[in-house]
N, C-alpha and C positions, 0 to 999 in steps of 0.2 A: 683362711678368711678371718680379719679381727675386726675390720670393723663396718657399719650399718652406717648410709647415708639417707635422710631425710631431703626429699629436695623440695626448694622453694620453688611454688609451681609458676608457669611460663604463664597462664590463660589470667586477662586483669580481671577477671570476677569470680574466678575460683578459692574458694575462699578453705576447702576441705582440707584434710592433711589424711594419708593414710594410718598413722599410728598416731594414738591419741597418749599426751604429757603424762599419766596416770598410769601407761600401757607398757615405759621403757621400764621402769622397775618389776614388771614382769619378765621383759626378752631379758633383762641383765640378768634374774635370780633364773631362769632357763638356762642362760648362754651366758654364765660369768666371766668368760674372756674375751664378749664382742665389747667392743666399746659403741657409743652411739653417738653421730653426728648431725644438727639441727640445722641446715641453713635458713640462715634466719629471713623475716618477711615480715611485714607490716598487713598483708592480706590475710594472711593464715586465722581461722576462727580462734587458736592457740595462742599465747603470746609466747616470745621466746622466753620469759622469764617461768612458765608455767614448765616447758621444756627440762630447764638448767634445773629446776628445783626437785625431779624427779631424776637426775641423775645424767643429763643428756650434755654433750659440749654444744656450741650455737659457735658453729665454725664454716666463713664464706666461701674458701674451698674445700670442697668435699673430693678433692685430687688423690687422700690416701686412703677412702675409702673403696672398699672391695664393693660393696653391691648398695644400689642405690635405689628406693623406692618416692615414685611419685603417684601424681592420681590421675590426670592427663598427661598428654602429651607432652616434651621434651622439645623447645628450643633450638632445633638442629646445629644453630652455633654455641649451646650451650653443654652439648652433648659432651664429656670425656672421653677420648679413647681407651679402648681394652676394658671396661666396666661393663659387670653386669647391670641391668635396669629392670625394672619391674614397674609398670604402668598400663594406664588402658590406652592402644597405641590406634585405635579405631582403624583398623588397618587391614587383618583378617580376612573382609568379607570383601575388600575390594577388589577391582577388576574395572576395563573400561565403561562394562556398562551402568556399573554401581556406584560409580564413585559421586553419582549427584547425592544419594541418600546416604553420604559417609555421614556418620558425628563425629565431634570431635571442635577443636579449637578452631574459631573461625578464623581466615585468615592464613592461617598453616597448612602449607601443601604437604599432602600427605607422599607425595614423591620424592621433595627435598627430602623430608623426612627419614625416610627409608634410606635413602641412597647416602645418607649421611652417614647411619647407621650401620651399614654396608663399609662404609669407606673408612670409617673407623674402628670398625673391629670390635666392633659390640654386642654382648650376648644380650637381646632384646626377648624378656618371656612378659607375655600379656596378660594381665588377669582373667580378662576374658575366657579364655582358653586354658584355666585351670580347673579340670574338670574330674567329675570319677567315672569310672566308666561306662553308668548308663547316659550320661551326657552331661550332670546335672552341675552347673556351679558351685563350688565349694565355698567361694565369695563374689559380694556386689552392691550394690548400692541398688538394686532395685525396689527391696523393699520400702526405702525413704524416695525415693521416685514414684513408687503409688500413692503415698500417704501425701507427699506433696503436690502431685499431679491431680489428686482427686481433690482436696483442699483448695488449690488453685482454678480447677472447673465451677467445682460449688459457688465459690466468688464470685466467677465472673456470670454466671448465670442471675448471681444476686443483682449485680451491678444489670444486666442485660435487662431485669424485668423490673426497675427502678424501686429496689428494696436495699437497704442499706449494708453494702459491701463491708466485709471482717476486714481486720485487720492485713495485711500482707501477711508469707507468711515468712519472711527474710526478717522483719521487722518484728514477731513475736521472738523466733528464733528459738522454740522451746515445744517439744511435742506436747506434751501435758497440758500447755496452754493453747496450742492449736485443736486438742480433741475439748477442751474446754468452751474456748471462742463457737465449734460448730455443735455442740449441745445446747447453744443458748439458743439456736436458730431453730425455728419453725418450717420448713420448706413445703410447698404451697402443694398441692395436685402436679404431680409431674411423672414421667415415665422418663427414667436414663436405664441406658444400655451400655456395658461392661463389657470388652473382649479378654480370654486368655484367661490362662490359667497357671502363672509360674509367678516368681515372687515379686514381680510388679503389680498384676494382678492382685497379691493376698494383704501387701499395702492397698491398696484402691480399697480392697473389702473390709481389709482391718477397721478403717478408720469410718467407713460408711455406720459400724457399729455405733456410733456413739450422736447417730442421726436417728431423725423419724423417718427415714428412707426406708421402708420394708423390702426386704428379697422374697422374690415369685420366681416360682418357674419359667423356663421360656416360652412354655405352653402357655402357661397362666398369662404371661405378658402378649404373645399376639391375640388371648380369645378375651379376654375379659378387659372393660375399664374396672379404674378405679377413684375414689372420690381422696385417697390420699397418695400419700408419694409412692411411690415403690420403684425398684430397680430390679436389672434382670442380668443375670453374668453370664454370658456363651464360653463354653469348654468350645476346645478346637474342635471336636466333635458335632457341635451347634452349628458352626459357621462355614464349616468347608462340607460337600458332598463329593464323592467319585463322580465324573464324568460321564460311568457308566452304571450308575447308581449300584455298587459292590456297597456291600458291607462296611461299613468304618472303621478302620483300623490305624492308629495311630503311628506304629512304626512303618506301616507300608506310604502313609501321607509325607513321614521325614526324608523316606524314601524315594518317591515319585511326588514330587508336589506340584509337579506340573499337570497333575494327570487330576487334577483338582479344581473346585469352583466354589465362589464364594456363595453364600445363601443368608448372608446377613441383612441385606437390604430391608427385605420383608421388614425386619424389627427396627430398623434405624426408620423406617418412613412412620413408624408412630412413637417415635423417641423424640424427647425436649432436648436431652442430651446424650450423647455418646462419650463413652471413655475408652480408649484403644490403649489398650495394656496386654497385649499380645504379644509372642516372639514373632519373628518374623523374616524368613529368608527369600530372599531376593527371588529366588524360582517360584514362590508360594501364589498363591494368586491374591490380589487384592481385594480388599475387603468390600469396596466398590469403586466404578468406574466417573469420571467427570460427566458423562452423559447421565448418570443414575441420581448425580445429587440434583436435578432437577426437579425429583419426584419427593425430594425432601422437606415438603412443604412445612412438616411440622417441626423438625430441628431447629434449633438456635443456637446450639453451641457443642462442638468437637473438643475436647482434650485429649491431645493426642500425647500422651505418658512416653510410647513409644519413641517417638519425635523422628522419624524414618524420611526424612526429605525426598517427596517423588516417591516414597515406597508406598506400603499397605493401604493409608488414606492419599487417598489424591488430592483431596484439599491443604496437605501441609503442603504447602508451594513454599516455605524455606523454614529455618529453626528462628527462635524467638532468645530473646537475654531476660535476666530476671528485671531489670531494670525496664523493661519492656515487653510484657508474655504474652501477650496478645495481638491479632490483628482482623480482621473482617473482609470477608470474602463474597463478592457477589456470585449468587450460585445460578446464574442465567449464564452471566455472563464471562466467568472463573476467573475474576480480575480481583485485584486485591482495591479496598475501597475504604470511605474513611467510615469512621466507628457510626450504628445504627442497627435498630431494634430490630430493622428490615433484613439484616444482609446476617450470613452464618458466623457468629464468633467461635475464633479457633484459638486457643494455647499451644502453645508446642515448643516451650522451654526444653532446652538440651542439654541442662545440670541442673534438673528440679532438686537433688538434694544438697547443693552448696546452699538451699534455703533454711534447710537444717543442721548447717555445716557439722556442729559439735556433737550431737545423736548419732548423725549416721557416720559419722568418722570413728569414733569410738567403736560403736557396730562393726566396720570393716576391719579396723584396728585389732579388733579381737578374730577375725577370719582368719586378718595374716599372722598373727602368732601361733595359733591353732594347722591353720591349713599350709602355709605356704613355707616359713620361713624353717623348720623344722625338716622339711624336705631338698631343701636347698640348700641348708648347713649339713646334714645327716645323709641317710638314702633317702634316694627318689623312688616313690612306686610307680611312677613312668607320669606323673601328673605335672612336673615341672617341663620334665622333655615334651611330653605332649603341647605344653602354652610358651615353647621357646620357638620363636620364630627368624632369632637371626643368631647365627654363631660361626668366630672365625672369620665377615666379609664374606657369608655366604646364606642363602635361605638354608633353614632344614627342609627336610624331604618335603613334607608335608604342606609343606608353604612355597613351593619352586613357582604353583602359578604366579603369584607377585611378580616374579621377573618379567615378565609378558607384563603384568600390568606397570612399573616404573620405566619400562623402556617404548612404551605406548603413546 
């Protein structure tokens, strides 16, 4: 393998790049015999001259490139045969009855997808599913997914209670000024509720730091008011209970989660806002039902970080663009309706951190020199085979359900 493709991404608001201009003069003093290829873009937060100056070529086809990393999804007609790929191919979880809560590029059938991928002889390994062996991601974008998910509720709450809205946060474009912008704010008497506990989550919290938002317990948040702000974060512990009220135990809930019930309610019906920043698999139960937000008299605003279409929250009834992250919901009547102080305002952008394209690029940037690429040039501790999902025009084992799901 000599050499390292960069691809120009398929999605028109994707703005991220996986390895950042600053980061090739690393892989080359690593790997002094890859060379490195930029397909160039006019969207990219990078410019291609930032690229060339760190040692990179800015070359349209990337045809003699052995392995090819993007950040979404891949163009089905832009795919090359026989090329490894490395991308988040939203693909994993699906199956007939999940495919409504895919994310991923609007627009792009995740069947074309696959069956392209298939047909062309391409070894497809997911980031998603580069994992170590207690489960845990080795890389991801979630942390800038909390810090912009939480930044972007805040907003709109501001906007909702007619206080003067920050900046966007696409439009700062800079953490330091985004934890800056929300230290200037005073936020009123409010109670928000936090799900989860994994690194979307510790984005959400990170950044709450630099508020007058106080954290309570969960106890402390259903028994007690309070005269200023404060927030409360549910561990998955918090919000799910056994069935048959057993013990809580975490790897038996990864294990049976069907066997599980939400208990969130309670805190969401005296919450201003909610932030769902949870994992969340398809068998889990939902965090509540379209009959339950009825009782939701006091919420005003959902930021769903998540963004699980039809999944966990039943109010995202579809994903939102940055150019548009919002929309409102009547919760009588689960209709989507036009903006007002009456009805439930929801976020549920599904590449919060292309807002921060240049932080959390670089962030990932450094996962995949660290995590990935070192494994796939060198030996694998089984963490690359485990997040390869196609090889050869065929699934690996592990991923055979897929077939059942593209010929569906």
């Amino acid at each position: 393998m000599n050499s390292i493709g960069i691809l120009r991404e398929s999605r028109t608001d994707e703005s991220r790049a996986p390895i950042a201009p600053k980061q090739i003069s690393q892989i080359k003093e690593r790997f002094p015999h890859i060379n490195i290829c930029i397909q160039p873009s006019n969207k990219r937060t990078f410019k291609d001259e930032e690229y060339k100056e760190n040692g990179a070529v800015i070359l349209e086809n990337l045809n003699n490139c052995d392995l090819l990393f993007g950040v979404k999804e891949v163009d089905p007609n832009l795919l090359i045969p026989k090329k490894t790929y490395v991308f988040f191919s939203h693909t994993y979880k699906l199956n007939k009855e999940t495919l409504s809560n895919a994310q991923g590029t609007p627009g792009m059938d995740k069947k074309d997808l696959l069956k392209s991928i298939l047909a062309k002889n391409i070894k497809l390994i997911d980031y998603e599913n580069i994992r170590a062996g207690n489960g845990s991601r080795y890389l991801g974008f979630g942390r800038f997914a909390g810090i912009v998910g939480c930044y972007n509720t805040l907003n709109l709450f501001l906007s909702q209670n007619n206080f003067q809205p920050l900046a966007r946060a696409f439009k700062v474009n800079d953490y330091e000024r985004i934890i800056n912008n929300l230290s200037q704010i005073h936020f009123p008497n409010l109670k928000l509720l936090i799900t989860g506990d994994g690194r979307v989550n510790k984005g959400v919290q990170e950044i709450l730091k630099y508020t007058n938002i106080n954290k309570v317990s969960p106890k402390e948040y259903l028994e007690k008011d309070y005269e200023d702000a404060v927030y409360c974060n549910l561990d998955t512990k918090d919000y799910v209970t056994h069935q048959s009220n057993k013990a809580f135990e975490l790897k038996h809930f990864i294990e049976f989660p069907k066997e599980y019930e939400s208990t969130a309610v309670k805190y969401i019906k005296i919450s201003d806002l909610f932030i769902s920043a949870h994992y969340w698999d398809p068998n889990s139960p939902k965090i509540f039902t379209k009959n339950q937000m009825k009782e939701f008299t006091r919420l005003k605003v959902i930021g769903d970080v998540t963004c699980d279409v039809d999944g966990s929250i039943p109010s995202t009834i579809k994903s939102t663009t940055i150019d548009d992250p919002n929309f409102y919901l009547n919760k009588d009547t689960f209709l989507e309706t036009d903006h007002s102080s009456n009805h439930l305002a929801i976020m549920a952008v599904d590449n919060l951190p292309s807002e921060l394209p240049r932080d959390s690029s670089t962030e990932f940037g450094h996962g995949i020199i660290n995590e990935v690429i070192p494994y796939i040039l060198g030996k694998d501790d089984g963490r690359i085979l485990n997040a390869t999902i196609t090889e050869n025009g065929r699934f690996l084992e592990k991923y055979t359900y897929l077939e059942g799901y593209i010929n569906s």
